[in-house]
C-alpha positions as CSV (number, residue, x, y, z in Angstrom):
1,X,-34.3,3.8,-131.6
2,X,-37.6,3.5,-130.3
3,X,-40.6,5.3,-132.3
4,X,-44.2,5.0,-132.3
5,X,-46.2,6.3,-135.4
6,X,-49.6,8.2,-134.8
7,X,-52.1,7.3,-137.7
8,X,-49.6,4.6,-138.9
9,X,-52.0,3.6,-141.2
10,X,-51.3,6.3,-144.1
11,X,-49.7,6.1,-147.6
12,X,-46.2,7.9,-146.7
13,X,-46.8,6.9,-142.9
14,X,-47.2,3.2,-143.2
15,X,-44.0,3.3,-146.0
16,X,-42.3,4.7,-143.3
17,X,-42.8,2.6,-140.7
18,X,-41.7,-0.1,-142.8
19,X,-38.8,1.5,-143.6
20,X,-37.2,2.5,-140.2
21,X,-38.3,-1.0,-139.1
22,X,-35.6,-2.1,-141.8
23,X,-33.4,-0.2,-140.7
24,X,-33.3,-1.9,-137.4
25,X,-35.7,0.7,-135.5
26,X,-38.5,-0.8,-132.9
27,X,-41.4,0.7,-134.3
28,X,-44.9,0.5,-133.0
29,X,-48.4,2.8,-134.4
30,X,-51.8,3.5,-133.8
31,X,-54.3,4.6,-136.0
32,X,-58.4,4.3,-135.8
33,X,-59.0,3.1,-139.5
34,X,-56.4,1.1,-141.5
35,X,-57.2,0.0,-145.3
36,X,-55.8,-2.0,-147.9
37,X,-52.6,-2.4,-148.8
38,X,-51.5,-0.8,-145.6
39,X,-53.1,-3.4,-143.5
40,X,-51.3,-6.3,-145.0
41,X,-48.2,-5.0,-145.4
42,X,-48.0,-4.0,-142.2
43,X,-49.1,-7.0,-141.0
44,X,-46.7,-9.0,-142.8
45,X,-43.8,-7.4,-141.0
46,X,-45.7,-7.6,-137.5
47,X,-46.0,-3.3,-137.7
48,X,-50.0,-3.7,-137.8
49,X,-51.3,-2.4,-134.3
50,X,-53.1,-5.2,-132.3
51,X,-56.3,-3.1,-132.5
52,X,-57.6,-0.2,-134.1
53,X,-58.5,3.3,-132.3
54,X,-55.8,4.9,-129.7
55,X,-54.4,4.3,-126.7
56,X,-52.2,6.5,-124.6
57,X,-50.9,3.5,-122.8
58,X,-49.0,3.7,-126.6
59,X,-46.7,6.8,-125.5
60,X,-44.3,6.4,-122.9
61,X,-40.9,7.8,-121.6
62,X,-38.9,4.9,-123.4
63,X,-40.2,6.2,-126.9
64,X,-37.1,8.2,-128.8
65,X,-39.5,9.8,-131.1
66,X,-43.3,9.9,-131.9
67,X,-44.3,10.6,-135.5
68,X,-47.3,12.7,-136.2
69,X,-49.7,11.8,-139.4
70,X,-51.7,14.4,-141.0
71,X,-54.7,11.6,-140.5
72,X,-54.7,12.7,-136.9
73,X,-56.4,15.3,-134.9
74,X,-55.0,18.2,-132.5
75,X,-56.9,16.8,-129.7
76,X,-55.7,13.1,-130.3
77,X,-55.3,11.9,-126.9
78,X,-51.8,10.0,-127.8
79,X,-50.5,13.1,-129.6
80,X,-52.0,14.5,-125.9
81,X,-50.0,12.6,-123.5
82,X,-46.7,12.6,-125.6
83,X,-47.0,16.4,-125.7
84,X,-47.2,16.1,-121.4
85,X,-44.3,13.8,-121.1
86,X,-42.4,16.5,-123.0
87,X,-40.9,14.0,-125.8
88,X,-40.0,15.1,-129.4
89,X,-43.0,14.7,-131.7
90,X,-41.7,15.1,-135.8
91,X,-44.0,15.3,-138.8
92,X,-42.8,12.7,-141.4
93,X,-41.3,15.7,-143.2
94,X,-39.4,16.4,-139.8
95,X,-38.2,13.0,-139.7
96,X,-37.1,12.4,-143.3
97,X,-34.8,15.3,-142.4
98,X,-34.0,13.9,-139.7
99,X,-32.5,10.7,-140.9
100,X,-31.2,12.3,-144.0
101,X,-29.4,15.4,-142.9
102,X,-26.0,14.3,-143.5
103,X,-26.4,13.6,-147.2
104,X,-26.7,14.8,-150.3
105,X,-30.7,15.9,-150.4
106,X,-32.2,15.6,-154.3
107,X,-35.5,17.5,-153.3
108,X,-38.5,17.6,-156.3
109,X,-40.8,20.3,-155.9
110,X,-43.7,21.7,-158.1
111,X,-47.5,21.7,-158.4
112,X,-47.5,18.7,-160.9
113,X,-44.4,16.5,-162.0
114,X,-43.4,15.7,-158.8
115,X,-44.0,11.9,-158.5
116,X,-42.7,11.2,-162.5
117,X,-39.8,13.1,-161.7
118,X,-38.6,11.7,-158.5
119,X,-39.3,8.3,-160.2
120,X,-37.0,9.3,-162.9
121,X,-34.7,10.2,-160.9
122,X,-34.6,6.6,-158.8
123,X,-34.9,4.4,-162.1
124,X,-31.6,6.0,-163.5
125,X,-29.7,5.7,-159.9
126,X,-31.1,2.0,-159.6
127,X,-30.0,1.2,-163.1
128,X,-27.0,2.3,-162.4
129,X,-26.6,0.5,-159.2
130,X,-26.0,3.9,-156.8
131,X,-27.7,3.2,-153.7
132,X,-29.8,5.8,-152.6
133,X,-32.7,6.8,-149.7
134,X,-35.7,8.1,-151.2
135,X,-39.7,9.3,-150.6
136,X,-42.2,8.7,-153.4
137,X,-45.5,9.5,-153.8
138,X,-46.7,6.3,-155.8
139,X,-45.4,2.8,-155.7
140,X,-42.8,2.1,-158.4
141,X,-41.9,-0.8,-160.4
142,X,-38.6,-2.5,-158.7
143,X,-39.0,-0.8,-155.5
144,X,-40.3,-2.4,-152.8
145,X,-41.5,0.4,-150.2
146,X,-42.1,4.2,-151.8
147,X,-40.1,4.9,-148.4
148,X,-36.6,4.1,-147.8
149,X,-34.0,5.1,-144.9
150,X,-30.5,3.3,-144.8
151,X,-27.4,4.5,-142.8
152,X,-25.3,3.8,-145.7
153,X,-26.8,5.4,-148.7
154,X,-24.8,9.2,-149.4
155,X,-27.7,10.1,-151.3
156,X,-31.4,10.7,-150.5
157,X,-34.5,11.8,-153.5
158,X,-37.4,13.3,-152.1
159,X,-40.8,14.3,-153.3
160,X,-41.9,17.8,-152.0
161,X,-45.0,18.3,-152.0
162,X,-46.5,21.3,-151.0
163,X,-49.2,20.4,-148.2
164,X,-49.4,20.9,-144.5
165,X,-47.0,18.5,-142.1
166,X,-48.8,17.6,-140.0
167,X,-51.8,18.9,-137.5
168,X,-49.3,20.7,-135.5
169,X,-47.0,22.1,-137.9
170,X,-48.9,23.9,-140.6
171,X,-45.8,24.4,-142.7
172,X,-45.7,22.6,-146.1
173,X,-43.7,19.5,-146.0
174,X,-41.2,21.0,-148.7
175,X,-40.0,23.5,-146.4
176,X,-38.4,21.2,-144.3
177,X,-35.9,19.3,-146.2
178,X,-33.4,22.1,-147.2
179,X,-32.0,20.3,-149.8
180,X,-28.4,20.4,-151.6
181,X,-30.3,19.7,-155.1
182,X,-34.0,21.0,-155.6
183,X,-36.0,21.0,-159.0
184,X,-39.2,22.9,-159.3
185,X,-41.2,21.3,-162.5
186,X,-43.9,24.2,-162.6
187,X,-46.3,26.1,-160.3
188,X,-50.3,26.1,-160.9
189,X,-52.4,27.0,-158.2
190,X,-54.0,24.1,-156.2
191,X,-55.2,23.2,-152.2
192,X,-57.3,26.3,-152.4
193,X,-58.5,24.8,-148.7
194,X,-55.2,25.4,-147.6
195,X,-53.3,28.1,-149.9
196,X,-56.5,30.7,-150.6
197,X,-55.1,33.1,-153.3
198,X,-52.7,32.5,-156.0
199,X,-50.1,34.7,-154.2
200,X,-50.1,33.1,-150.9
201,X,-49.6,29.6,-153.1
202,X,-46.9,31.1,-155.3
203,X,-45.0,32.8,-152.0
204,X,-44.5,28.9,-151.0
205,X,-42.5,27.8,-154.0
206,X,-40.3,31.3,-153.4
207,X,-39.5,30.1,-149.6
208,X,-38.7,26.1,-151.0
209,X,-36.0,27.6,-153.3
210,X,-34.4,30.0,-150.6
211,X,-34.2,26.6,-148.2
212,X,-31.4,25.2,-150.4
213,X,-28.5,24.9,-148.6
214,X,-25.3,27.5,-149.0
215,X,-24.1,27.0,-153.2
216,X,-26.3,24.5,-153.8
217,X,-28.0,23.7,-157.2
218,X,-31.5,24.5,-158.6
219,X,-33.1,23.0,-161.9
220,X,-36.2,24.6,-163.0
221,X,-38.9,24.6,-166.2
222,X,-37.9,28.0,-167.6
223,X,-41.2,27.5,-170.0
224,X,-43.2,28.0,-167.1
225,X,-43.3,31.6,-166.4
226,X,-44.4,31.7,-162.3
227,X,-41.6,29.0,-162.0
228,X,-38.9,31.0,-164.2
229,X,-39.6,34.3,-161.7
230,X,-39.5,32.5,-158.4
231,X,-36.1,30.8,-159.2
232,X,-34.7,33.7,-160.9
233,X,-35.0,35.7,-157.9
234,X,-33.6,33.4,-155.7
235,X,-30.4,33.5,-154.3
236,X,-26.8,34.6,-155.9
237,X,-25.0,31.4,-154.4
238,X,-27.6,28.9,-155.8
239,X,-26.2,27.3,-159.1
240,X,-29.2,27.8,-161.6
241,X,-29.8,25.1,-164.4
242,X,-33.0,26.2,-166.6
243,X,-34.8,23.2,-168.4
244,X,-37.0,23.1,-171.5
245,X,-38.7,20.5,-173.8
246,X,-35.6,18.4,-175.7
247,X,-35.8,17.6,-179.0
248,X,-37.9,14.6,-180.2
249,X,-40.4,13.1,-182.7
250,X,-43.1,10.7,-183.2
251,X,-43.1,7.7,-184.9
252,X,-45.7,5.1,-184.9
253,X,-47.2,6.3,-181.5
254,X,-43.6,6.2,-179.7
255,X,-41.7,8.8,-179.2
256,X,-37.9,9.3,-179.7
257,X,-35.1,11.5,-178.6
258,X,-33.1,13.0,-181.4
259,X,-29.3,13.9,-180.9
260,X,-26.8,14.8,-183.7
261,X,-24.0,14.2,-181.0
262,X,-24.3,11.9,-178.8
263,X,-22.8,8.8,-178.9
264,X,-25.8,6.5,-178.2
265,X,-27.6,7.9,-181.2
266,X,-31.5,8.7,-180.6
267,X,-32.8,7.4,-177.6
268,X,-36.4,5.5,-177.7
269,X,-38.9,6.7,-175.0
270,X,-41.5,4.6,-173.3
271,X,-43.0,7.4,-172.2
272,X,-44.6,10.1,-174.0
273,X,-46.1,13.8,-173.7
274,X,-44.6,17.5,-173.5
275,X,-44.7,17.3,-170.2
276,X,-43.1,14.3,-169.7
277,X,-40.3,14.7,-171.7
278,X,-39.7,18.5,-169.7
279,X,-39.5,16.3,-166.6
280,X,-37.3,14.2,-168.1
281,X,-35.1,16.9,-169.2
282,X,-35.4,18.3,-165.4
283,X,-34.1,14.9,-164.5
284,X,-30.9,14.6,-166.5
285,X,-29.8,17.8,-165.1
286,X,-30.7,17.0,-161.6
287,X,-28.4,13.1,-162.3
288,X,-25.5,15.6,-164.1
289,X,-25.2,17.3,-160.9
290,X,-24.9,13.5,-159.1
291,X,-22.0,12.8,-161.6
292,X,-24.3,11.2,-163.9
293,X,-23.7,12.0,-167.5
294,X,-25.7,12.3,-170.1
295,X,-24.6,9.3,-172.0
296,X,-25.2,7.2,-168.6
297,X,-29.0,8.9,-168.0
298,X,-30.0,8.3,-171.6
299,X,-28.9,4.7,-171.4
300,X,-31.1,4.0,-168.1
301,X,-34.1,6.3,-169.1
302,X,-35.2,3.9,-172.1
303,X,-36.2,1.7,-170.2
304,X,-38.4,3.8,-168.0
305,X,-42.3,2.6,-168.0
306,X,-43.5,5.8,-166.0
307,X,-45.0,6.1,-162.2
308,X,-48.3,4.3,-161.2
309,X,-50.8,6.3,-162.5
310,X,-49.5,8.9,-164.4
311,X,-50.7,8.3,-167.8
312,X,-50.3,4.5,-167.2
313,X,-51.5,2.3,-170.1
314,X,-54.1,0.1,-169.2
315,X,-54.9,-2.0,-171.9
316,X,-54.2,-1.9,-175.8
317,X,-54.6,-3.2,-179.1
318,X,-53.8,-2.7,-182.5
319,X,-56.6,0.5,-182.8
320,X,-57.3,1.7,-179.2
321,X,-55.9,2.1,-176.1
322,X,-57.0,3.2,-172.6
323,X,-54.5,5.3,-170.3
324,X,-54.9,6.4,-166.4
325,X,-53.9,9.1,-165.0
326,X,-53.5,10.9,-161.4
327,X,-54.5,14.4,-163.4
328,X,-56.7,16.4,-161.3
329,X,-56.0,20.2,-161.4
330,X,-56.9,22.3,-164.5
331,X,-52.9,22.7,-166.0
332,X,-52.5,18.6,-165.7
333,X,-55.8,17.7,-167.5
334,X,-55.0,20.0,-170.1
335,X,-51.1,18.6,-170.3
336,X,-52.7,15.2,-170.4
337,X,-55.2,15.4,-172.7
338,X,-52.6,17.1,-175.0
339,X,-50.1,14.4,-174.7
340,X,-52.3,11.5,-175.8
341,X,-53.6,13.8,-178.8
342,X,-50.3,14.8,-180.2
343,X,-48.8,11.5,-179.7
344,X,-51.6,9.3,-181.6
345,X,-52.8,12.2,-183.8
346,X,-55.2,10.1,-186.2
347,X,-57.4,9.0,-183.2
348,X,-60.2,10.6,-181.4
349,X,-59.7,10.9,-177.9
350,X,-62.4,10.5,-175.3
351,X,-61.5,11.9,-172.0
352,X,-63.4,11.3,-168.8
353,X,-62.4,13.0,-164.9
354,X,-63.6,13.2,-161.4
355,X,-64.0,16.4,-159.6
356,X,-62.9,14.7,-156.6
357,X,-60.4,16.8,-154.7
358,X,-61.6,19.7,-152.0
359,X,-60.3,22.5,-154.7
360,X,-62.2,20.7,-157.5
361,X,-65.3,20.6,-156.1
362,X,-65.4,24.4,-154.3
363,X,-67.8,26.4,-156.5
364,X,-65.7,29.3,-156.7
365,X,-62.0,27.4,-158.1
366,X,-64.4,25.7,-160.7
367,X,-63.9,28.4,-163.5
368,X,-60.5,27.6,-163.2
369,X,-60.5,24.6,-165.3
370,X,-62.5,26.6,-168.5
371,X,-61.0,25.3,-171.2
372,X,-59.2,22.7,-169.7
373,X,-61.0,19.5,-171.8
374,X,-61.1,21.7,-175.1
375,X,-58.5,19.3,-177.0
376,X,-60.7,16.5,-176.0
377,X,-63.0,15.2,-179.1
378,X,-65.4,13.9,-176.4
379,X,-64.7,15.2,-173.0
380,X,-67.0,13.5,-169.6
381,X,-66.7,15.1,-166.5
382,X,-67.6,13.3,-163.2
383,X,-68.6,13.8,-160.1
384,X,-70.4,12.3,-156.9
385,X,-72.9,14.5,-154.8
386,X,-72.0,12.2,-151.5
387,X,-68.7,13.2,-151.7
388,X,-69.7,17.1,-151.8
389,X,-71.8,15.9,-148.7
390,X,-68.9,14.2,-147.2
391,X,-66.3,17.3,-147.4
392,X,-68.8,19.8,-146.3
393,X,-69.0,21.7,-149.3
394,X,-71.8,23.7,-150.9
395,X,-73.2,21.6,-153.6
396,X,-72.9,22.7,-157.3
397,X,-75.3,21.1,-160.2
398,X,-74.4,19.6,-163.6
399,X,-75.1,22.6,-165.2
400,X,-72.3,24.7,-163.0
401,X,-70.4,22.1,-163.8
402,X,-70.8,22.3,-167.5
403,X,-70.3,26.0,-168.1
404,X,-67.5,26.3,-165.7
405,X,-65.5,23.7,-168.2
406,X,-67.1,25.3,-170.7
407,X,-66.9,24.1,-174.9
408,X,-69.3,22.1,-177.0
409,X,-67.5,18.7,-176.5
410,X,-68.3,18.6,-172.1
411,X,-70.9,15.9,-170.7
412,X,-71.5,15.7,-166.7
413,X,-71.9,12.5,-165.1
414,X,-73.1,11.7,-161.9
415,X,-73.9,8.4,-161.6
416,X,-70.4,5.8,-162.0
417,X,-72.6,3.0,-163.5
418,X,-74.3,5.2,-165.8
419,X,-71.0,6.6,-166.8
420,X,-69.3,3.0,-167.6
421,X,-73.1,1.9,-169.5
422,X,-72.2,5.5,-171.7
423,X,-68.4,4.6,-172.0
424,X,-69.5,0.9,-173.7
425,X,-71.3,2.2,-175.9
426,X,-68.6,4.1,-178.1
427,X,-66.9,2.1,-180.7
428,X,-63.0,2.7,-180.0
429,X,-61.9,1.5,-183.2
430,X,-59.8,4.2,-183.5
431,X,-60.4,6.0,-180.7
432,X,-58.5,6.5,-177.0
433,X,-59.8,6.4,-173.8
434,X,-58.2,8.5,-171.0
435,X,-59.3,8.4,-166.9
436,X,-57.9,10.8,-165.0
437,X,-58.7,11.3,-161.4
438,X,-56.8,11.1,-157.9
439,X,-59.8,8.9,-157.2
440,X,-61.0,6.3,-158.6
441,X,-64.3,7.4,-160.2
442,X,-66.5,5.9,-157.2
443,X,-64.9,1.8,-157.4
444,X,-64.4,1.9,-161.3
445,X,-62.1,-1.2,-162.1
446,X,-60.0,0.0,-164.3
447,X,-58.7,-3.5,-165.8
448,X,-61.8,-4.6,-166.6
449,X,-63.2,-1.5,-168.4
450,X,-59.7,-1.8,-170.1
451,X,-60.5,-5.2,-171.0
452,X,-64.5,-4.0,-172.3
453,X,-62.9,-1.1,-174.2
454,X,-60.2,-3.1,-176.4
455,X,-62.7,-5.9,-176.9
């Protein structure tokens, strides 16, 4: 097979071009900006393109397949040409079909969860030695690409998200995979550039769960209530399996399964959080249904450190700590900031995020997160005016920013050094310090605030 990527450059894109490159595919790409660690790890395998910007002297009869990346543009003259010569342009969703349509399709869907469940998910089948292809949206600890594609593997895990798939095919990307086994973690309305009402957003998830294939299975949160209606209503062939919050406590800042039954006795988490333990839940069901029991999934699932990012410990000691995490929308900082306060209950927590997604910063989705810090002793919201600038958007002031969240306990930031000068300032004996953003607060380095903040 011959394929040529089109803004190769990309998280999922580069991954993929990896990928298919292991598999034994030539693979060649384009794109006009590549950054870090895309460039080097293309590089390494000889993937990166010779230069940057495109070229239709890329596409040409002898390509098998060209692979569109959202990064591109309708009028891209390579997307262009290969639509002239007729050949068969994909999305990457497309093309993970594609290559995965003869087996068994694990598809995680769901506005947050997604990531943390599909890693779940991998780490039990890995532990257990059950090869598997897979998509990810983060990098994960003992796996080398968060894209894989093998002719071998029976099984392939997919994160669905919910955005467009590509410049030509305004579908979102978990509409394509049909799978044999889909979750759906919970539904809170986000993209508001893409999916305008809560309706239109919601009417997504209803179409995902009526793409799984004829009598296959469907895991879902039943504590979320959106979630619990869409996949009640779906189909009468569709095996339903409803999932809620196990049972569990805290002790000493970890938390612990607790089983009367079972023969492994309670099960010690290295994770923590309501939320994370309903995804872990919605994981076991989804490895029952691969012939995975219980006894097997709570074995591996101990030793599960969580996905990059998603409340991630950065550095510790005996009487602080400081967590990131990807939380963005309203629903995940307030699952967030509730996880960290339940689970070390004697410490203050201080709480900082960045408005930095289109829906974050739109003036009229910013009442959306009222009441979203509130568990937050000390809660700093940040954001950058150049990035407002930079997406086109009508700028909003500290002030709108600070009654839309609403509270006593919210400060607005707009400056990331002055925010880092305010953040040394607090003595965290005591007290916990969580970052969550899908940014990175304008070049904040993490590690070495962690480093500040313990000290």
């Amino acid at each position: 097979m011959n394929v040529h990527l089109i803004a190769i450059g990309g998280s999922a894109m580069h991954n993929m071009a990896i990928a298919m490159h292991k598999k034994g595919f030539k693979v060649t790409g384009s794109d006009d900006e590549i950054f870090e660690p895309s460039k080097s790890r293309l590089a390494k395998l000889n993937l990166l393109p010779a230069k940057e910007g495109w070229d239709e002297s890329n596409i040409h009869s002898g390509l098998d397949a060209v692979i569109l990346g959202m990064h591109a543009r309708i009028d891209n003259p390579e997307l262009i040409k290969a639509q002239e010569l007729g050949l068969k342009i994909y999305s990457y969703p497309e093309y993970i079909y594609e290559q995965t349509k003869d087996k068994i399709r694990v598809v995680v869907g769901g506005s947050h969860g997604k990531t943390t469940i599909t890693a779940m998910i991998l780490h039990v089948l890995n532990f257990h030695k059950i090869d598997c292809d897979y998509l990810v949206g983060a990098q994960l600890e003992g796996f080398d690409t968060m894209v894989k594609l093998t002719r071998e593997a029976k099984i392939a895990v997919i994160e669905g998200d919910e955005y467009l798939s590509s410049p030509i095919d305004r579908r979102p990307k978990f509409h394509l995979y049909k799978p044999n086994i889909a979750i759906l973690s919970g539904i809170a309305w986000d993209h508001i550039n893409v999916f305008p009402t809560f309706d239109f957003y919601v009417e997504q998830f209803r179409i995902f769960v009526n793409q799984i294939e004829q009598g296959g299975s469907l895991v879902y949160c039943e504590l979320d209530e959106e979630v619990k209606k869409v996949c009640e209503g779906a189909r009468g062939d569709i095996k339903k399996l409803p999932y809620a919050i196990p049972k569990h406590k805290i002790e000493n800042g970890i938390t612990i399964l607790t089983f009367d039954q079972l023969p492994t006795g309670d099960c010690q988490l290295q994770i923590f959080g309501d939320h994370n333990l309903m995804n872990l839940n919605g994981a076991r069901l989804v490895c029952n249904q691969l012939n995975i029991s219980d006894v097997q999934f709570y074995e591996a699932i101990q030793s599960f450190k969580g996905a990059a990012k998603r409340l991630e410990l950065v550095k510790k000691n005996a009487v602080t700590a400081m967590y990131k995490d990807f939380a963005h929308s309203p629903s995940k900082l307030k699952a967030t900031t509730q996880a960290v306060k339940k689970q070390f209950p004697n410490r203050k927590l201080i709480a900082c995020m960045e408005l930095h997604t289109f829906s974050s910063l739109t003036e009229e989705f910013l009442k959306e997160y009222n009441g979203s810090m509130e568990l937050a002793d000390d809660a700093i919201v940040y954001f950058n005016q150049h990035t407002i600038e930079h997406k086109k958007l009508k700028p909003i002031s500290e002030e709108q920013v600070k009654n839309a969240f609403g509270g006593t306990n919210i400060r607005v930031i707009t400056n990331t050094v002055v925010l880092q000068e305010e953040l040394l300032k607090i003595n965290f004996e005591n007290k916990n310090l969580l970052m969550m953003s899908s940014g990175n607060f304008d070049g904040i380095d993490f590690k070495a605030l962690g480093e500040k903040v313990v000290k």
